[in-house]
Backbone as numpy.savetxt, mean C-alpha at the origin, in Angstrom:
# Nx Ny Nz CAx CAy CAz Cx Cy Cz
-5.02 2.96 19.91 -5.32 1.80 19.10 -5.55 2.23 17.65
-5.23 1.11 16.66 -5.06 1.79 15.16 -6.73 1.43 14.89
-7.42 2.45 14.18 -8.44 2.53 13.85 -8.70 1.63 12.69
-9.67 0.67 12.73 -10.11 -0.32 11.59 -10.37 0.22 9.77
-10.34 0.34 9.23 -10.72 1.30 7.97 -10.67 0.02 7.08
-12.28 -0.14 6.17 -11.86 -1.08 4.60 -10.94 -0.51 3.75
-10.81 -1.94 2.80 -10.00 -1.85 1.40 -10.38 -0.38 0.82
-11.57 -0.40 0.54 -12.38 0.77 -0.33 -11.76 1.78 -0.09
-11.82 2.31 1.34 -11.24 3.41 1.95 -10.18 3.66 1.88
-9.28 2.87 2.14 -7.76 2.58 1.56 -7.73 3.21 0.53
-8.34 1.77 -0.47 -8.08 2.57 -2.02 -8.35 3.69 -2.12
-9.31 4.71 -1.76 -9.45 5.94 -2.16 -8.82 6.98 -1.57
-8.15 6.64 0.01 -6.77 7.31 0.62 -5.84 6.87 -0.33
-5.49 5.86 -1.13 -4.24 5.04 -2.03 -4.33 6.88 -3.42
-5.46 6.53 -3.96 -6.00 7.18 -5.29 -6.05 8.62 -4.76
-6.14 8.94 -3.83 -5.98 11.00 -3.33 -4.06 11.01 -3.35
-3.37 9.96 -2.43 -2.56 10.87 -2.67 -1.42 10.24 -3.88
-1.99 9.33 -4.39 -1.55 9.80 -5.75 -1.84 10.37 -7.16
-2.90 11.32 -7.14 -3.61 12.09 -7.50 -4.28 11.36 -8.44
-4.94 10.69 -8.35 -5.72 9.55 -9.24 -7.13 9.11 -8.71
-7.84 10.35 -9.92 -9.01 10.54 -9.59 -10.38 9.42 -10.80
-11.43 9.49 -10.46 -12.16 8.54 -11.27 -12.12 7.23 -10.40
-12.67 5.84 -11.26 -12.72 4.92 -10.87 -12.32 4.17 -11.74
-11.43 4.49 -12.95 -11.29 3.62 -14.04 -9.77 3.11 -13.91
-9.07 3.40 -12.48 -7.99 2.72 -12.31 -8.41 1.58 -11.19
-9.19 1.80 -10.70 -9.89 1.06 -9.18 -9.41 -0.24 -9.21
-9.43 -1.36 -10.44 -8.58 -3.04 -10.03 -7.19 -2.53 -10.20
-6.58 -2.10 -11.05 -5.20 -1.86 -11.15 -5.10 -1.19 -9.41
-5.52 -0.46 -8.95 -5.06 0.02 -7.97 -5.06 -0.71 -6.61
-6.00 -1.44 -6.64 -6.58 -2.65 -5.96 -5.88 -3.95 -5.54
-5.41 -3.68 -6.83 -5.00 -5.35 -7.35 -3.32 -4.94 -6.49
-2.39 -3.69 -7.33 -1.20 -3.55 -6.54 -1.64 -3.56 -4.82
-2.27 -2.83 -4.29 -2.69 -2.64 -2.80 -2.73 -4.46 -2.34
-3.50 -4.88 -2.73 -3.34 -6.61 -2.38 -1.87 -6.96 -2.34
-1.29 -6.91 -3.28 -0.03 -7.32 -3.27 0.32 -6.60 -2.35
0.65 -6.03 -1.63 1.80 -5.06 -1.23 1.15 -5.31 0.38
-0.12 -5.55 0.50 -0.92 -5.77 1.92 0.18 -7.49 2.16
-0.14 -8.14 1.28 0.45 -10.08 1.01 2.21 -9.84 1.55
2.46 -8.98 0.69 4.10 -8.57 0.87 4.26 -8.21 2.29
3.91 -7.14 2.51 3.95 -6.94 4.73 3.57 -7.80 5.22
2.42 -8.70 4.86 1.88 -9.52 5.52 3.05 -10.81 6.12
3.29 -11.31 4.83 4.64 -12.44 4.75 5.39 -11.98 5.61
5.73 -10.06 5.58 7.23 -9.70 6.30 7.03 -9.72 8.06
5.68 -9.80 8.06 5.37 -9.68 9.71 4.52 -8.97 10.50
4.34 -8.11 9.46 3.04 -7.06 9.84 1.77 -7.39 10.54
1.55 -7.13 11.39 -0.12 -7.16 11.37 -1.31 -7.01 10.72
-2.60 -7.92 11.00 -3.68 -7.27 10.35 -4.27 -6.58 10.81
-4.27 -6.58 11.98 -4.10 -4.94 12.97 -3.87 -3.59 12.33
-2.35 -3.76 11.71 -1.88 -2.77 11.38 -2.55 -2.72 9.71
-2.55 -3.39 9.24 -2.71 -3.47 7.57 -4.25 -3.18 7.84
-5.14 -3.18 9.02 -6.18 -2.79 8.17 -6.84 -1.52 8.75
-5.67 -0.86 8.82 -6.09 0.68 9.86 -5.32 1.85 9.17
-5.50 2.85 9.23 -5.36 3.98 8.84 -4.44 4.42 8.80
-3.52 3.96 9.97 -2.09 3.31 10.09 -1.06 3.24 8.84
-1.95 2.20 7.79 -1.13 1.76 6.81 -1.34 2.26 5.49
-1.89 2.87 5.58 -2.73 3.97 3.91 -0.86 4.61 3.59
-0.14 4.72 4.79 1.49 5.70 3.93 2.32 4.47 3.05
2.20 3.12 4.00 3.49 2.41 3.21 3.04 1.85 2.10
1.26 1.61 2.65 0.50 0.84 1.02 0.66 1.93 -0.05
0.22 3.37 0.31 0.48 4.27 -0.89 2.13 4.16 -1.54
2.86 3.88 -0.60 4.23 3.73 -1.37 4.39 2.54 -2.09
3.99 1.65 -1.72 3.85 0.31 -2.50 3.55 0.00 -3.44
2.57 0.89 -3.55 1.35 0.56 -4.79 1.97 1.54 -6.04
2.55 2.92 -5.26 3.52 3.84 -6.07 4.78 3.05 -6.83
5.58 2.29 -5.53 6.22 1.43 -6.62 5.78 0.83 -7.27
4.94 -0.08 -7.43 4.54 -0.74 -8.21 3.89 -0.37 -9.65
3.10 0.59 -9.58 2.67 1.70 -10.46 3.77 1.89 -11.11
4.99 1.57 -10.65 5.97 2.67 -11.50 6.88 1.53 -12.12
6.67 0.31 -12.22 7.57 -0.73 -12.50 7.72 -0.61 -14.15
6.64 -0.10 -14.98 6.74 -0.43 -15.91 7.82 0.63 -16.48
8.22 1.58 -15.78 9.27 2.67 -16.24 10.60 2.54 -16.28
11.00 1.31 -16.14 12.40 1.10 -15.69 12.66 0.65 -14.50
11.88 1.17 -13.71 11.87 0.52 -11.89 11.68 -0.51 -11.48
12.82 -1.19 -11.19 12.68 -3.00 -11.52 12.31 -3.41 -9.34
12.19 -2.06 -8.66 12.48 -2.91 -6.72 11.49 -1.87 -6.18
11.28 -2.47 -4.64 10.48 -1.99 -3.81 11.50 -0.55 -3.85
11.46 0.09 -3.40 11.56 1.69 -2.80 12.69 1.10 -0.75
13.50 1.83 -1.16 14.43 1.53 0.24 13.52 2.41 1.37
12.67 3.32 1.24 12.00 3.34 2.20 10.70 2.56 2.35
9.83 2.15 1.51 8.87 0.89 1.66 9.51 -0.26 2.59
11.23 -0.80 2.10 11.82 -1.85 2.95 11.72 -1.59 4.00
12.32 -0.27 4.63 12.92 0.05 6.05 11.30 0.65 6.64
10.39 0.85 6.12 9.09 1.15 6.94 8.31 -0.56 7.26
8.79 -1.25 6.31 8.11 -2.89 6.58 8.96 -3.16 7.86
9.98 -2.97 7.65 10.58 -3.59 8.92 10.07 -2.79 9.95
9.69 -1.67 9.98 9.62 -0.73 11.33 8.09 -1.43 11.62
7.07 -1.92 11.30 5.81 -2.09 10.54 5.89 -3.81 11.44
6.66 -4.47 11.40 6.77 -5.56 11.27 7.11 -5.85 12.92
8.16 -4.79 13.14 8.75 -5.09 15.12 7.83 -4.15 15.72
């Protein structure tokens, strides 16, 4: 069974592995993690799954894309897609 874990915890599994230390990114980081929890959510996911320990890899990719939009990177990541779907059945 997937182990229960808060947002908090998340975020700070989110902020280790993308080496983002402090607390002065914490809503920006937050704020993408929401989105990207809303986004699986819509696609089918569980809250099962979204709120377990489980999901700290695809939210960290999520939130990575998203982090990275302002660089030119206009889309989710083709593995974020194909892990929602795996995530989702």
């Amino acid at each position: 069974m997937d182990e229960k874990i808060t947002e908090e915890q998340q975020l700070e599994e989110i902020k280790k592995a993308m080496n983002i230390e402090g607390d002065y990114q914490n809503d920006t980081v937050m704020l993408h993690m929401r989105e990207v929890k809303e986004y699986l959510r819509d696609a089918g996911v569980s809250d099962r799954i979204l709120d377990s320990e489980r999901a700290v890899g695809i939210l960290t990719r999520g939130v990575s894309d998203l982090w990275n939009y302002g660089s030119g990177n206009t889309s989710l990541s083709s593995y974020f897609k194909e892990r929602a779907v795996q995530l989702a059945l």
